[in-house]
N, C-alpha and C positions, 0 to 999 in steps of 0.2 A: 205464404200461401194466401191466396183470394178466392172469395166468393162472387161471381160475374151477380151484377144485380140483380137481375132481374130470375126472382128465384121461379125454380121450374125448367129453367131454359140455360143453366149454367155451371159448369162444370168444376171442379177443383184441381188446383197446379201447386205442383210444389218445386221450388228452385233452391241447389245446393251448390256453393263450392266447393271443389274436392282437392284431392292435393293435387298440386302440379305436377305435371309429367314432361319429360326432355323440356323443363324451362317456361312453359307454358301452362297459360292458367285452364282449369277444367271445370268447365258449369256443368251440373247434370239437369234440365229443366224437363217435368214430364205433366200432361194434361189428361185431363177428360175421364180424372177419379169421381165418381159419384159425389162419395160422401165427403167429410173433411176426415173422416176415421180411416178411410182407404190412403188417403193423401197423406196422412200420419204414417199411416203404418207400413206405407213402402218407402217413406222418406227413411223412417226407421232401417228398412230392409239398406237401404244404400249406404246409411250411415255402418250397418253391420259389418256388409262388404268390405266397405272401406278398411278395417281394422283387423278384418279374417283375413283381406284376397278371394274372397268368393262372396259374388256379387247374386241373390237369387230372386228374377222376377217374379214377382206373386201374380204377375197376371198371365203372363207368358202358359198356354194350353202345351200340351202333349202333341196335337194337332199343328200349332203355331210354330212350334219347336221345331216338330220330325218336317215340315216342309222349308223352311229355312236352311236347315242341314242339308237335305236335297239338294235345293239350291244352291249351295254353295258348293257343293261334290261334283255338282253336275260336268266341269269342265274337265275334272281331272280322271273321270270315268270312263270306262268305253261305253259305246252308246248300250248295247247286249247288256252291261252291268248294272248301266243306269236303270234301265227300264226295267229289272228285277227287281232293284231296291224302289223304287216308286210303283210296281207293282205291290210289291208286300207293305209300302205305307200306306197309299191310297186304297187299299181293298180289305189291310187287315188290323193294321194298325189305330188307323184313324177311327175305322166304327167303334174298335175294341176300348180305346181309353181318352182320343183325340179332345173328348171334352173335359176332362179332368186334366185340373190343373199341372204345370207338368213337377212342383213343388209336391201337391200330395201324390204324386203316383208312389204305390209302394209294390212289394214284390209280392205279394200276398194276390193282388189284382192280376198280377203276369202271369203264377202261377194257376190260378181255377180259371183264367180263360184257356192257359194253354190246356188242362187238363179239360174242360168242359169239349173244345175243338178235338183233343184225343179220343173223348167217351162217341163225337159224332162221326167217327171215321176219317177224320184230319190226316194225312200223311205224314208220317215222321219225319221224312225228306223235308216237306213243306214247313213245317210246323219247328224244326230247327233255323232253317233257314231264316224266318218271321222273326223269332223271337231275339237272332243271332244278328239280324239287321238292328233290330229295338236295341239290342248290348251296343254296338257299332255307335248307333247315333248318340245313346247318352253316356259315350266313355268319353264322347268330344265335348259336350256339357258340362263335365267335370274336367277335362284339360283346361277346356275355357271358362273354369269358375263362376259356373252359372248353377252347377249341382255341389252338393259338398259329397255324394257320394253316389253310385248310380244303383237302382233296387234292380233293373235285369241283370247285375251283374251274375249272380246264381244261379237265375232263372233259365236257363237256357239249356234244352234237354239234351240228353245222351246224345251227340254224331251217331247216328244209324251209321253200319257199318255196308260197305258200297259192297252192292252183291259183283261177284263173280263174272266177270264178262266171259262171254262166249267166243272163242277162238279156232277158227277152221286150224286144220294140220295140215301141212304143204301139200300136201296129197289134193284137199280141197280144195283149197287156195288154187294150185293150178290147173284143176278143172274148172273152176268157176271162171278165170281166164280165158283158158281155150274156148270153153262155149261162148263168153263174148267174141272172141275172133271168128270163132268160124260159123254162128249163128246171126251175128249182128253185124261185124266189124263196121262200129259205128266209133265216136267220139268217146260214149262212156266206157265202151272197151279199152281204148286208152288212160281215160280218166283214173277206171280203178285197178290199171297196171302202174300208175304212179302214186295212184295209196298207197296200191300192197308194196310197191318196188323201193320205197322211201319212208314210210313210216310217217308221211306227213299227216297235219290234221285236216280235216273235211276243208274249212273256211279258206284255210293255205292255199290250196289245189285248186278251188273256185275262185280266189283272187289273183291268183298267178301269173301276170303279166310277159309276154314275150319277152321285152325289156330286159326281165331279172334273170331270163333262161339262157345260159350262154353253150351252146352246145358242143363250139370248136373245143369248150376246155373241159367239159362233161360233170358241167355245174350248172347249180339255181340258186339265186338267192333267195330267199322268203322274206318279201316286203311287207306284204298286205297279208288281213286278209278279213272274208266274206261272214254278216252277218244277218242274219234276219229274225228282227225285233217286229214288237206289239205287233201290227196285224199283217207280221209278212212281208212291210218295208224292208228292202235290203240297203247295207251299208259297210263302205269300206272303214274298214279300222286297223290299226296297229295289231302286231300280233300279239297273241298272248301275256308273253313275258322278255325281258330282255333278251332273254337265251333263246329265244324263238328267235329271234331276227338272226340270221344266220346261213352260211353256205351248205348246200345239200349236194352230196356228188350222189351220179348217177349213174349204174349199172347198165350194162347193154343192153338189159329187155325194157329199161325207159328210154333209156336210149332211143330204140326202137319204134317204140308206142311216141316218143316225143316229135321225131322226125315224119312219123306218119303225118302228124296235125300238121307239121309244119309245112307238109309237101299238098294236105288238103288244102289248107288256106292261102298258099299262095297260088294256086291252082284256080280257087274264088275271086280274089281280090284281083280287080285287073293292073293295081300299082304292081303286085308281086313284093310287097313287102311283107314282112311279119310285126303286125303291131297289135295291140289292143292285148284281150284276153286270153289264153290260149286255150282256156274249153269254154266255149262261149253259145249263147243261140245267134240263129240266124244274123240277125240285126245287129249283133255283138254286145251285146247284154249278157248279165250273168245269168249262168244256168242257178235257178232254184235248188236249197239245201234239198226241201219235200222232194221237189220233182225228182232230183239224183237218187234220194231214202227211197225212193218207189220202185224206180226202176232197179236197184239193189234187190228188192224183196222180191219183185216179179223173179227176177233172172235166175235166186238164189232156189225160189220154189221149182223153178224149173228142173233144178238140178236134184230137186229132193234134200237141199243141204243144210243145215242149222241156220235158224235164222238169224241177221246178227243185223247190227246196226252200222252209220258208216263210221263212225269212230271206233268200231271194234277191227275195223279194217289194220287202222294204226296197229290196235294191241295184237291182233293176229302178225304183222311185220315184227312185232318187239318178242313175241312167243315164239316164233322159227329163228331168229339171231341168237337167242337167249338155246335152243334148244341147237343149234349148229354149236355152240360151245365156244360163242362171243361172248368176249369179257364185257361186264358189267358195264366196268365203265365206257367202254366205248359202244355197248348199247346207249347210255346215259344221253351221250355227246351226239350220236345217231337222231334219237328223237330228241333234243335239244330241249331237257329238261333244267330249272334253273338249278338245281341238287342232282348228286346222286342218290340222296334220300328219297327222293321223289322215284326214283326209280325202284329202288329196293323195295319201297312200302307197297308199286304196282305190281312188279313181278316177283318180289322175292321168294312166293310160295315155288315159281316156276325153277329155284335153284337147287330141290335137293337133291339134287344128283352131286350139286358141286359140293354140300357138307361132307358126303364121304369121301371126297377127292380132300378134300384138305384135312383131316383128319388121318386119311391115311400118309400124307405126304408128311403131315409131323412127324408121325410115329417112327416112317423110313428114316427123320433128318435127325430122330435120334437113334436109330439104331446104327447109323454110319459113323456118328458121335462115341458113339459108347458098344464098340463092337466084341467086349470081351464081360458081358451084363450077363448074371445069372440065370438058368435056364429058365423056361418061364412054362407052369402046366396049367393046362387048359380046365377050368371047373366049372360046372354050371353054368356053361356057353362062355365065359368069360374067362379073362388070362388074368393069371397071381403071378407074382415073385416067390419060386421056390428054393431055398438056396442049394446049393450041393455039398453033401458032405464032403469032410475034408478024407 
């Protein structure tokens, strides 16, 4: 370690060998410690590392940290994800602990902020999500032996439990239809005849390319699809999850609503081709999520009918399959979840009709079993084994 002469104006370095890695030699050289007691004492810190496998910079902020991680996440992200997670570092994170070091952050800190933000009317939604990001970035900290342990590990409150969504009955569902057609029959009248008719998600249906629509075979693939980040910028992105990318067959009433578009826009275009978007504005630009959310909510009050959002569109398609006495799993496969768990955890309150359908189906698979079984008397609404005398 040196001291630049000229004191006042020079900073302290400290240079180490460390051990070789794949055969090659490893210098650690690091500058611009104040003191010589700083330059000791992360020399120190290196030398540690070296001996544990967890290497932890003393100067490295909470701040320094969570935007580097960003960084590095950013590619593997979709853009909609990214920009949540850099929402809650930049707005909540960063004021909250950014300038403490990220070595003393302790969980005692994560915990009275999150409780201070709870006593000011913070959302629980929000306030899981914040804190569940904070877990996320220092669990990679600790993979990459830069923490020996991570203090949000605990920290991070109860999952609120997702309320209830609201689901028209078919009865609804094809009123709010018809009045699209015979009020409007415009574009979105078709639009959310292949929400409801498929059970796709909103982004799907707005990224939907002719391209992917094959109709001689009464299929869609779902390539893309639409999202709209920070202020409203829209962007295409991959869909969801693997199991989103996938073939959709399609029923006669999109059918239907599908051919209409197709017979409007070649009808427009003077090539007579069908390309681009298939619900699109004028210019062929994507329709807006809002603008579609609106005209949802206009059409729905017109009808007097529960209000719901447009991904309850989906859940309303998955509550009339589920309620027509489609098996599970080919609901599952339907809305191309990457689980059937995933499914069962949405709908599953929607199957109790089927507990007693399978309950009673045991009962008959052993009384076919065992058809010579003691008489059985009914008591306090409930059945016993009575034997019969001899």
């Amino acid at each position: 370690m040196r001291l630049l002469e000229e004191a006042g104006h020079g900073s302290w370095t400290y240079c180490v060998d460390l051990a070789p890695q794949d055969g090659r030699r490893r210098t650690r050289r690091r500058s611009g410690f104040a003191t010589e007691a700083e330059a000791v004492q992360e020399l120190a810190a290196v030398l540690e590392g070296e001996l544990s496998g967890a290497y932890e910079e003393h100067r490295t902020t909470v701040a320094d940290y969570l935007r580097e991680w960003l960084a590095a996440r950013k590619e593997e992200l979709t853009v909609n994800t990214y920009a949540g997670y850099k929402a809650y570092v930049e707005r909540d994170l960063v004021p909250a602990f950014g300038r403490c070091r990220l070595l003393d952050l302790r969980p005692k800190q994560i915990e009275d902020w999150t409780a201070a933000q709870r006593k000011a009317g913070r959302g629980r939604v929000t306030l899981y999500r914040v804190v569940s990001t904070l877990r996320n970035a220092l669990n990679h900290a600790v993979r990459s032996w830069r923490l020996k342990f991570n203090p949000a590990e605990h920290c991070v409150p109860p999952k609120p439990r997702a309320e209830e969504r609201t689901c028209w009955t078919p009865v609804q569902a094809a009123a709010f239809l018809r009045h699209n057609t015979e009020q409007y029959a415009d574009q979105l009248g078709d639009l959310f005849e292949v929400l409801l008719g498929t059970g796709m998600r909103r982004g799907e249906v707005l990224a939907l390319h002719w391209s992917d629509v094959h109709l001689m075979d009464r299929k869609l693939f779902v390539r893309w699809t639409l999202s709209a980040v920070d202020n409203g910028d829209l962007h295409f992105n991959q869909p969801k999850t693997e199991a989103s990318r996938a073939w959709i067959s399609l029923s006669p009433r999109v059918m239907t609503a599908l051919h209409r578009q197709a017979a409007l826009q070649m009808n427009t275009h003077s090539n007579s081709r069908l390309e681009g978007l298939v619900f699109a504005n004028s210019d062929g630009s994507p329709l807006r999520p809002q603008w579609v959310l609106d005209q949802l909510r206009k059409r729905t009050a017109e009808l007097d009918l529960p209000k719901i959002g447009l991904h309850d569109l989906r859940h309303t398609a998955a509550s009339i399959m589920i309620a027509e006495g489609i098996p599970i799993a080919i609901v599952s496969k339907t809305l191309r979840h990457a689980t059937l768990a995933t499914t069962i955890n949405l709908y599953g309150h929607l199957f109790k009709d089927s507990a007693d359908q399978a309950v009673h189906a045991l009962a008959q698979a052993l009384d076919r079993a065992h058809p010579n079984r003691p008489h059985l008397r009914k008591d306090d609404g409930g059945e016993s084994p009575m034997p019969v005398a001899a």
